[in-house]
C-alpha positions as CSV (number, residue, x, y, z in Angstrom):
1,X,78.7,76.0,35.3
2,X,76.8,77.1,32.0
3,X,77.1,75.1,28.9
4,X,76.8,78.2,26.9
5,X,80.1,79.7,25.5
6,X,79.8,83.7,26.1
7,X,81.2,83.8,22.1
8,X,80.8,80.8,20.3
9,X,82.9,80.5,17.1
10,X,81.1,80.1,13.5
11,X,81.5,76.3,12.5
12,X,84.2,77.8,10.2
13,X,85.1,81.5,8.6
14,X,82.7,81.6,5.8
15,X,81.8,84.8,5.1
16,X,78.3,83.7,5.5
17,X,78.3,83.7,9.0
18,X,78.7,87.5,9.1
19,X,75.0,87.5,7.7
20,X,73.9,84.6,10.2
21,X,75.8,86.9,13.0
22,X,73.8,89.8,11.7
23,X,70.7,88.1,11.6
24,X,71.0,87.9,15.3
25,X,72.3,91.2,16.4
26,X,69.4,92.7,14.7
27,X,67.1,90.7,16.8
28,X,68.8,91.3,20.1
29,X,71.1,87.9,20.5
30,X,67.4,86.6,21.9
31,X,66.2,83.3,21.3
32,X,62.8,85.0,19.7
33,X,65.0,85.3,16.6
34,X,65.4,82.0,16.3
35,X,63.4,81.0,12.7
36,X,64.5,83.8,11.4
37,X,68.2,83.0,12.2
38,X,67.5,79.7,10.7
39,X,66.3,81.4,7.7
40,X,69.4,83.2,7.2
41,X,71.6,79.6,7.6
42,X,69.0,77.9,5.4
43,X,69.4,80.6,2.5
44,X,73.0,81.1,3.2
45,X,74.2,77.7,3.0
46,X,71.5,75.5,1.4
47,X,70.8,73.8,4.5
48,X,71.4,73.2,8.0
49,X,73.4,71.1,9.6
50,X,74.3,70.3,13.1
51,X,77.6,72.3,13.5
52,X,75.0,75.6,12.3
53,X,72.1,74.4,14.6
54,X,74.5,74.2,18.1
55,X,76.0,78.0,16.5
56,X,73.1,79.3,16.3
57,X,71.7,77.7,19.5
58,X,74.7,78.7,21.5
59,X,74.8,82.4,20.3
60,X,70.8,82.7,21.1
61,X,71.1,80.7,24.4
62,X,69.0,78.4,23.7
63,X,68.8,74.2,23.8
64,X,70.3,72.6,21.2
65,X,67.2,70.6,21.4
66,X,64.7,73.4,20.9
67,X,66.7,74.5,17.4
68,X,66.5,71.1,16.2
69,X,62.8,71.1,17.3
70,X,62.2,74.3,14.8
71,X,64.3,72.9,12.4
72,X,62.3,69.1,11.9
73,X,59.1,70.7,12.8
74,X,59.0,73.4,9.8
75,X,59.1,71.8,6.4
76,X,61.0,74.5,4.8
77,X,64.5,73.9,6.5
78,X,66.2,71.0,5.9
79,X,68.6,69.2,7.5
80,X,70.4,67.4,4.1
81,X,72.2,69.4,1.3
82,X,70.1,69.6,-1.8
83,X,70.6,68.0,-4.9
84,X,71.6,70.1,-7.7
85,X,67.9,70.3,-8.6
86,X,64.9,69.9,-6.9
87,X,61.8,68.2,-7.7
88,X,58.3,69.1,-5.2
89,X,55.4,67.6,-6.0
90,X,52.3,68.7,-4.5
91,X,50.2,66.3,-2.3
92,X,47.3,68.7,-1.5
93,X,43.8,67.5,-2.2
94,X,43.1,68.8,-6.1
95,X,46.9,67.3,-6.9
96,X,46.3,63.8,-5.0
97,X,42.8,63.5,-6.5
98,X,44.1,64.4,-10.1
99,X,47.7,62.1,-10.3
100,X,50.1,63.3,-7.7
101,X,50.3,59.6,-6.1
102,X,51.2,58.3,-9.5
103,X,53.7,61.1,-10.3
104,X,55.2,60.2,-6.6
105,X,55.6,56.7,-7.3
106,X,57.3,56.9,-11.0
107,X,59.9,59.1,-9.8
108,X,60.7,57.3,-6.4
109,X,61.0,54.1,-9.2
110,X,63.1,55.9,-11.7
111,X,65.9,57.6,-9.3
112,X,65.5,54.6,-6.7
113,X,64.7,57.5,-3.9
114,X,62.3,58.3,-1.6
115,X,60.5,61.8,-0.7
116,X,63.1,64.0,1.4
117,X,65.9,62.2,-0.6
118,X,68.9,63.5,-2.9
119,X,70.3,61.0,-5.2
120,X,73.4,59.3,-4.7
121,X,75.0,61.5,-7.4
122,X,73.9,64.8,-5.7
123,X,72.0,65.4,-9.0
124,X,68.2,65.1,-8.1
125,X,66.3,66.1,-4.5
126,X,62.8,64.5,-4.3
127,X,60.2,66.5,-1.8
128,X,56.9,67.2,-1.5
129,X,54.7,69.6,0.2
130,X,51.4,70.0,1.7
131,X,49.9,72.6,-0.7
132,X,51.5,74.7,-3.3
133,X,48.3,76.9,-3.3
134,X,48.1,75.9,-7.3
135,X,44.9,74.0,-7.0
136,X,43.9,75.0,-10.6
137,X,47.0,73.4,-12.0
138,X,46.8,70.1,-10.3
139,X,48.7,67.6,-10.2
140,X,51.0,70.5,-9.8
141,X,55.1,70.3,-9.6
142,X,57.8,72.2,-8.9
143,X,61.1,71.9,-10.3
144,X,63.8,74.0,-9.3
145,X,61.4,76.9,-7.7
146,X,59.6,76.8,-11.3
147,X,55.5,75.7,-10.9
148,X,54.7,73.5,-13.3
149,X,50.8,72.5,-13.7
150,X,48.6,69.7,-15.3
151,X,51.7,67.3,-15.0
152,X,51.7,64.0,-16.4
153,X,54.0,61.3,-15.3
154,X,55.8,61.4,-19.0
155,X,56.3,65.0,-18.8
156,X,57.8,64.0,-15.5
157,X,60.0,61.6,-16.8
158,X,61.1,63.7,-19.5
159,X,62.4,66.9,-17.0
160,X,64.2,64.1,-14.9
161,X,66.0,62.6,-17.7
162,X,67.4,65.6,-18.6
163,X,68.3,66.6,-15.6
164,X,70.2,62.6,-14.9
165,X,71.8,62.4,-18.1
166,X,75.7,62.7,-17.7
């Protein structure tokens, strides 16, 4: 007996899920449209949880396993709802050699998180990423999908305050 259902049911009747389920139809129901089908949940909802990773691994016939494999492996889904705003710093080679260590370690002190964290309040997300590609700017940040360059841990500070302030 298969574990598949022949029609799984969307996690609930969002009207999202019509754009996840068209994800899929456009690439055949086959599990080779798995990332983008992720893609979809990711922009659709934020994020992806488990309840969206056995949907879509059900409705592509694939492991459960193997969607959660994609989904930890590449470091744009995530499996956490983001804060209200995010806050990426760069660890590449230009941004650790010019500060990004330091600008790491203030604002893991000053919201009491640690990289890949939200705060408690759902206010802040802390991440950071391999290479933003803005070596010129080092240390370089990103604060919600804006690139920020030459950033000093005040400056830092400053953006997170006002972003924390009730």
């Amino acid at each position: 007996m298969s574990s598949y259902v022949s029609k799984p049911t969307p996690p609930n009747q969002d009207k999202r899920w019509k754009l996840v389920d068209a994800t899929m139809r456009r690439q055949g129901q086959q599990s080779r449209g798995l990332i983008e089908t992720l893609h979809t949940v990711q922009e659709a909802f934020g994020y992806l949880d488990v309840p969206a990773l056995r949907y879509v691994a059900m409705s592509l016939r694939v492991p459960l396993s193997r969607a959660y494999g994609v989904a930890t492996f590449y470091h744009f889904f995530t499996l956490k709802p983001a804060g209200e705003h995010t806050c990426v710093i760069c660890m590449g080679t230009a941004c650790y050699i010019k500060g990004a260590p330091q600008l790491l370690h203030a604002v893991e002190h000053d919201l009491g998180i640690a990289a890949g964290e939200t705060t408690s309040d759902q206010k802040v997300s802390l991440l950071t990423a391999r290479c933003l590609g803005s070596c010129g700017l080092a240390p370089a940040v990103v604060y919600d999908q804006e690139v920020a360059g030459k950033v000093s841990v005040p400056s830092l500070q400053q953006r997170l305050k006002q972003w924390t302030r009730p």
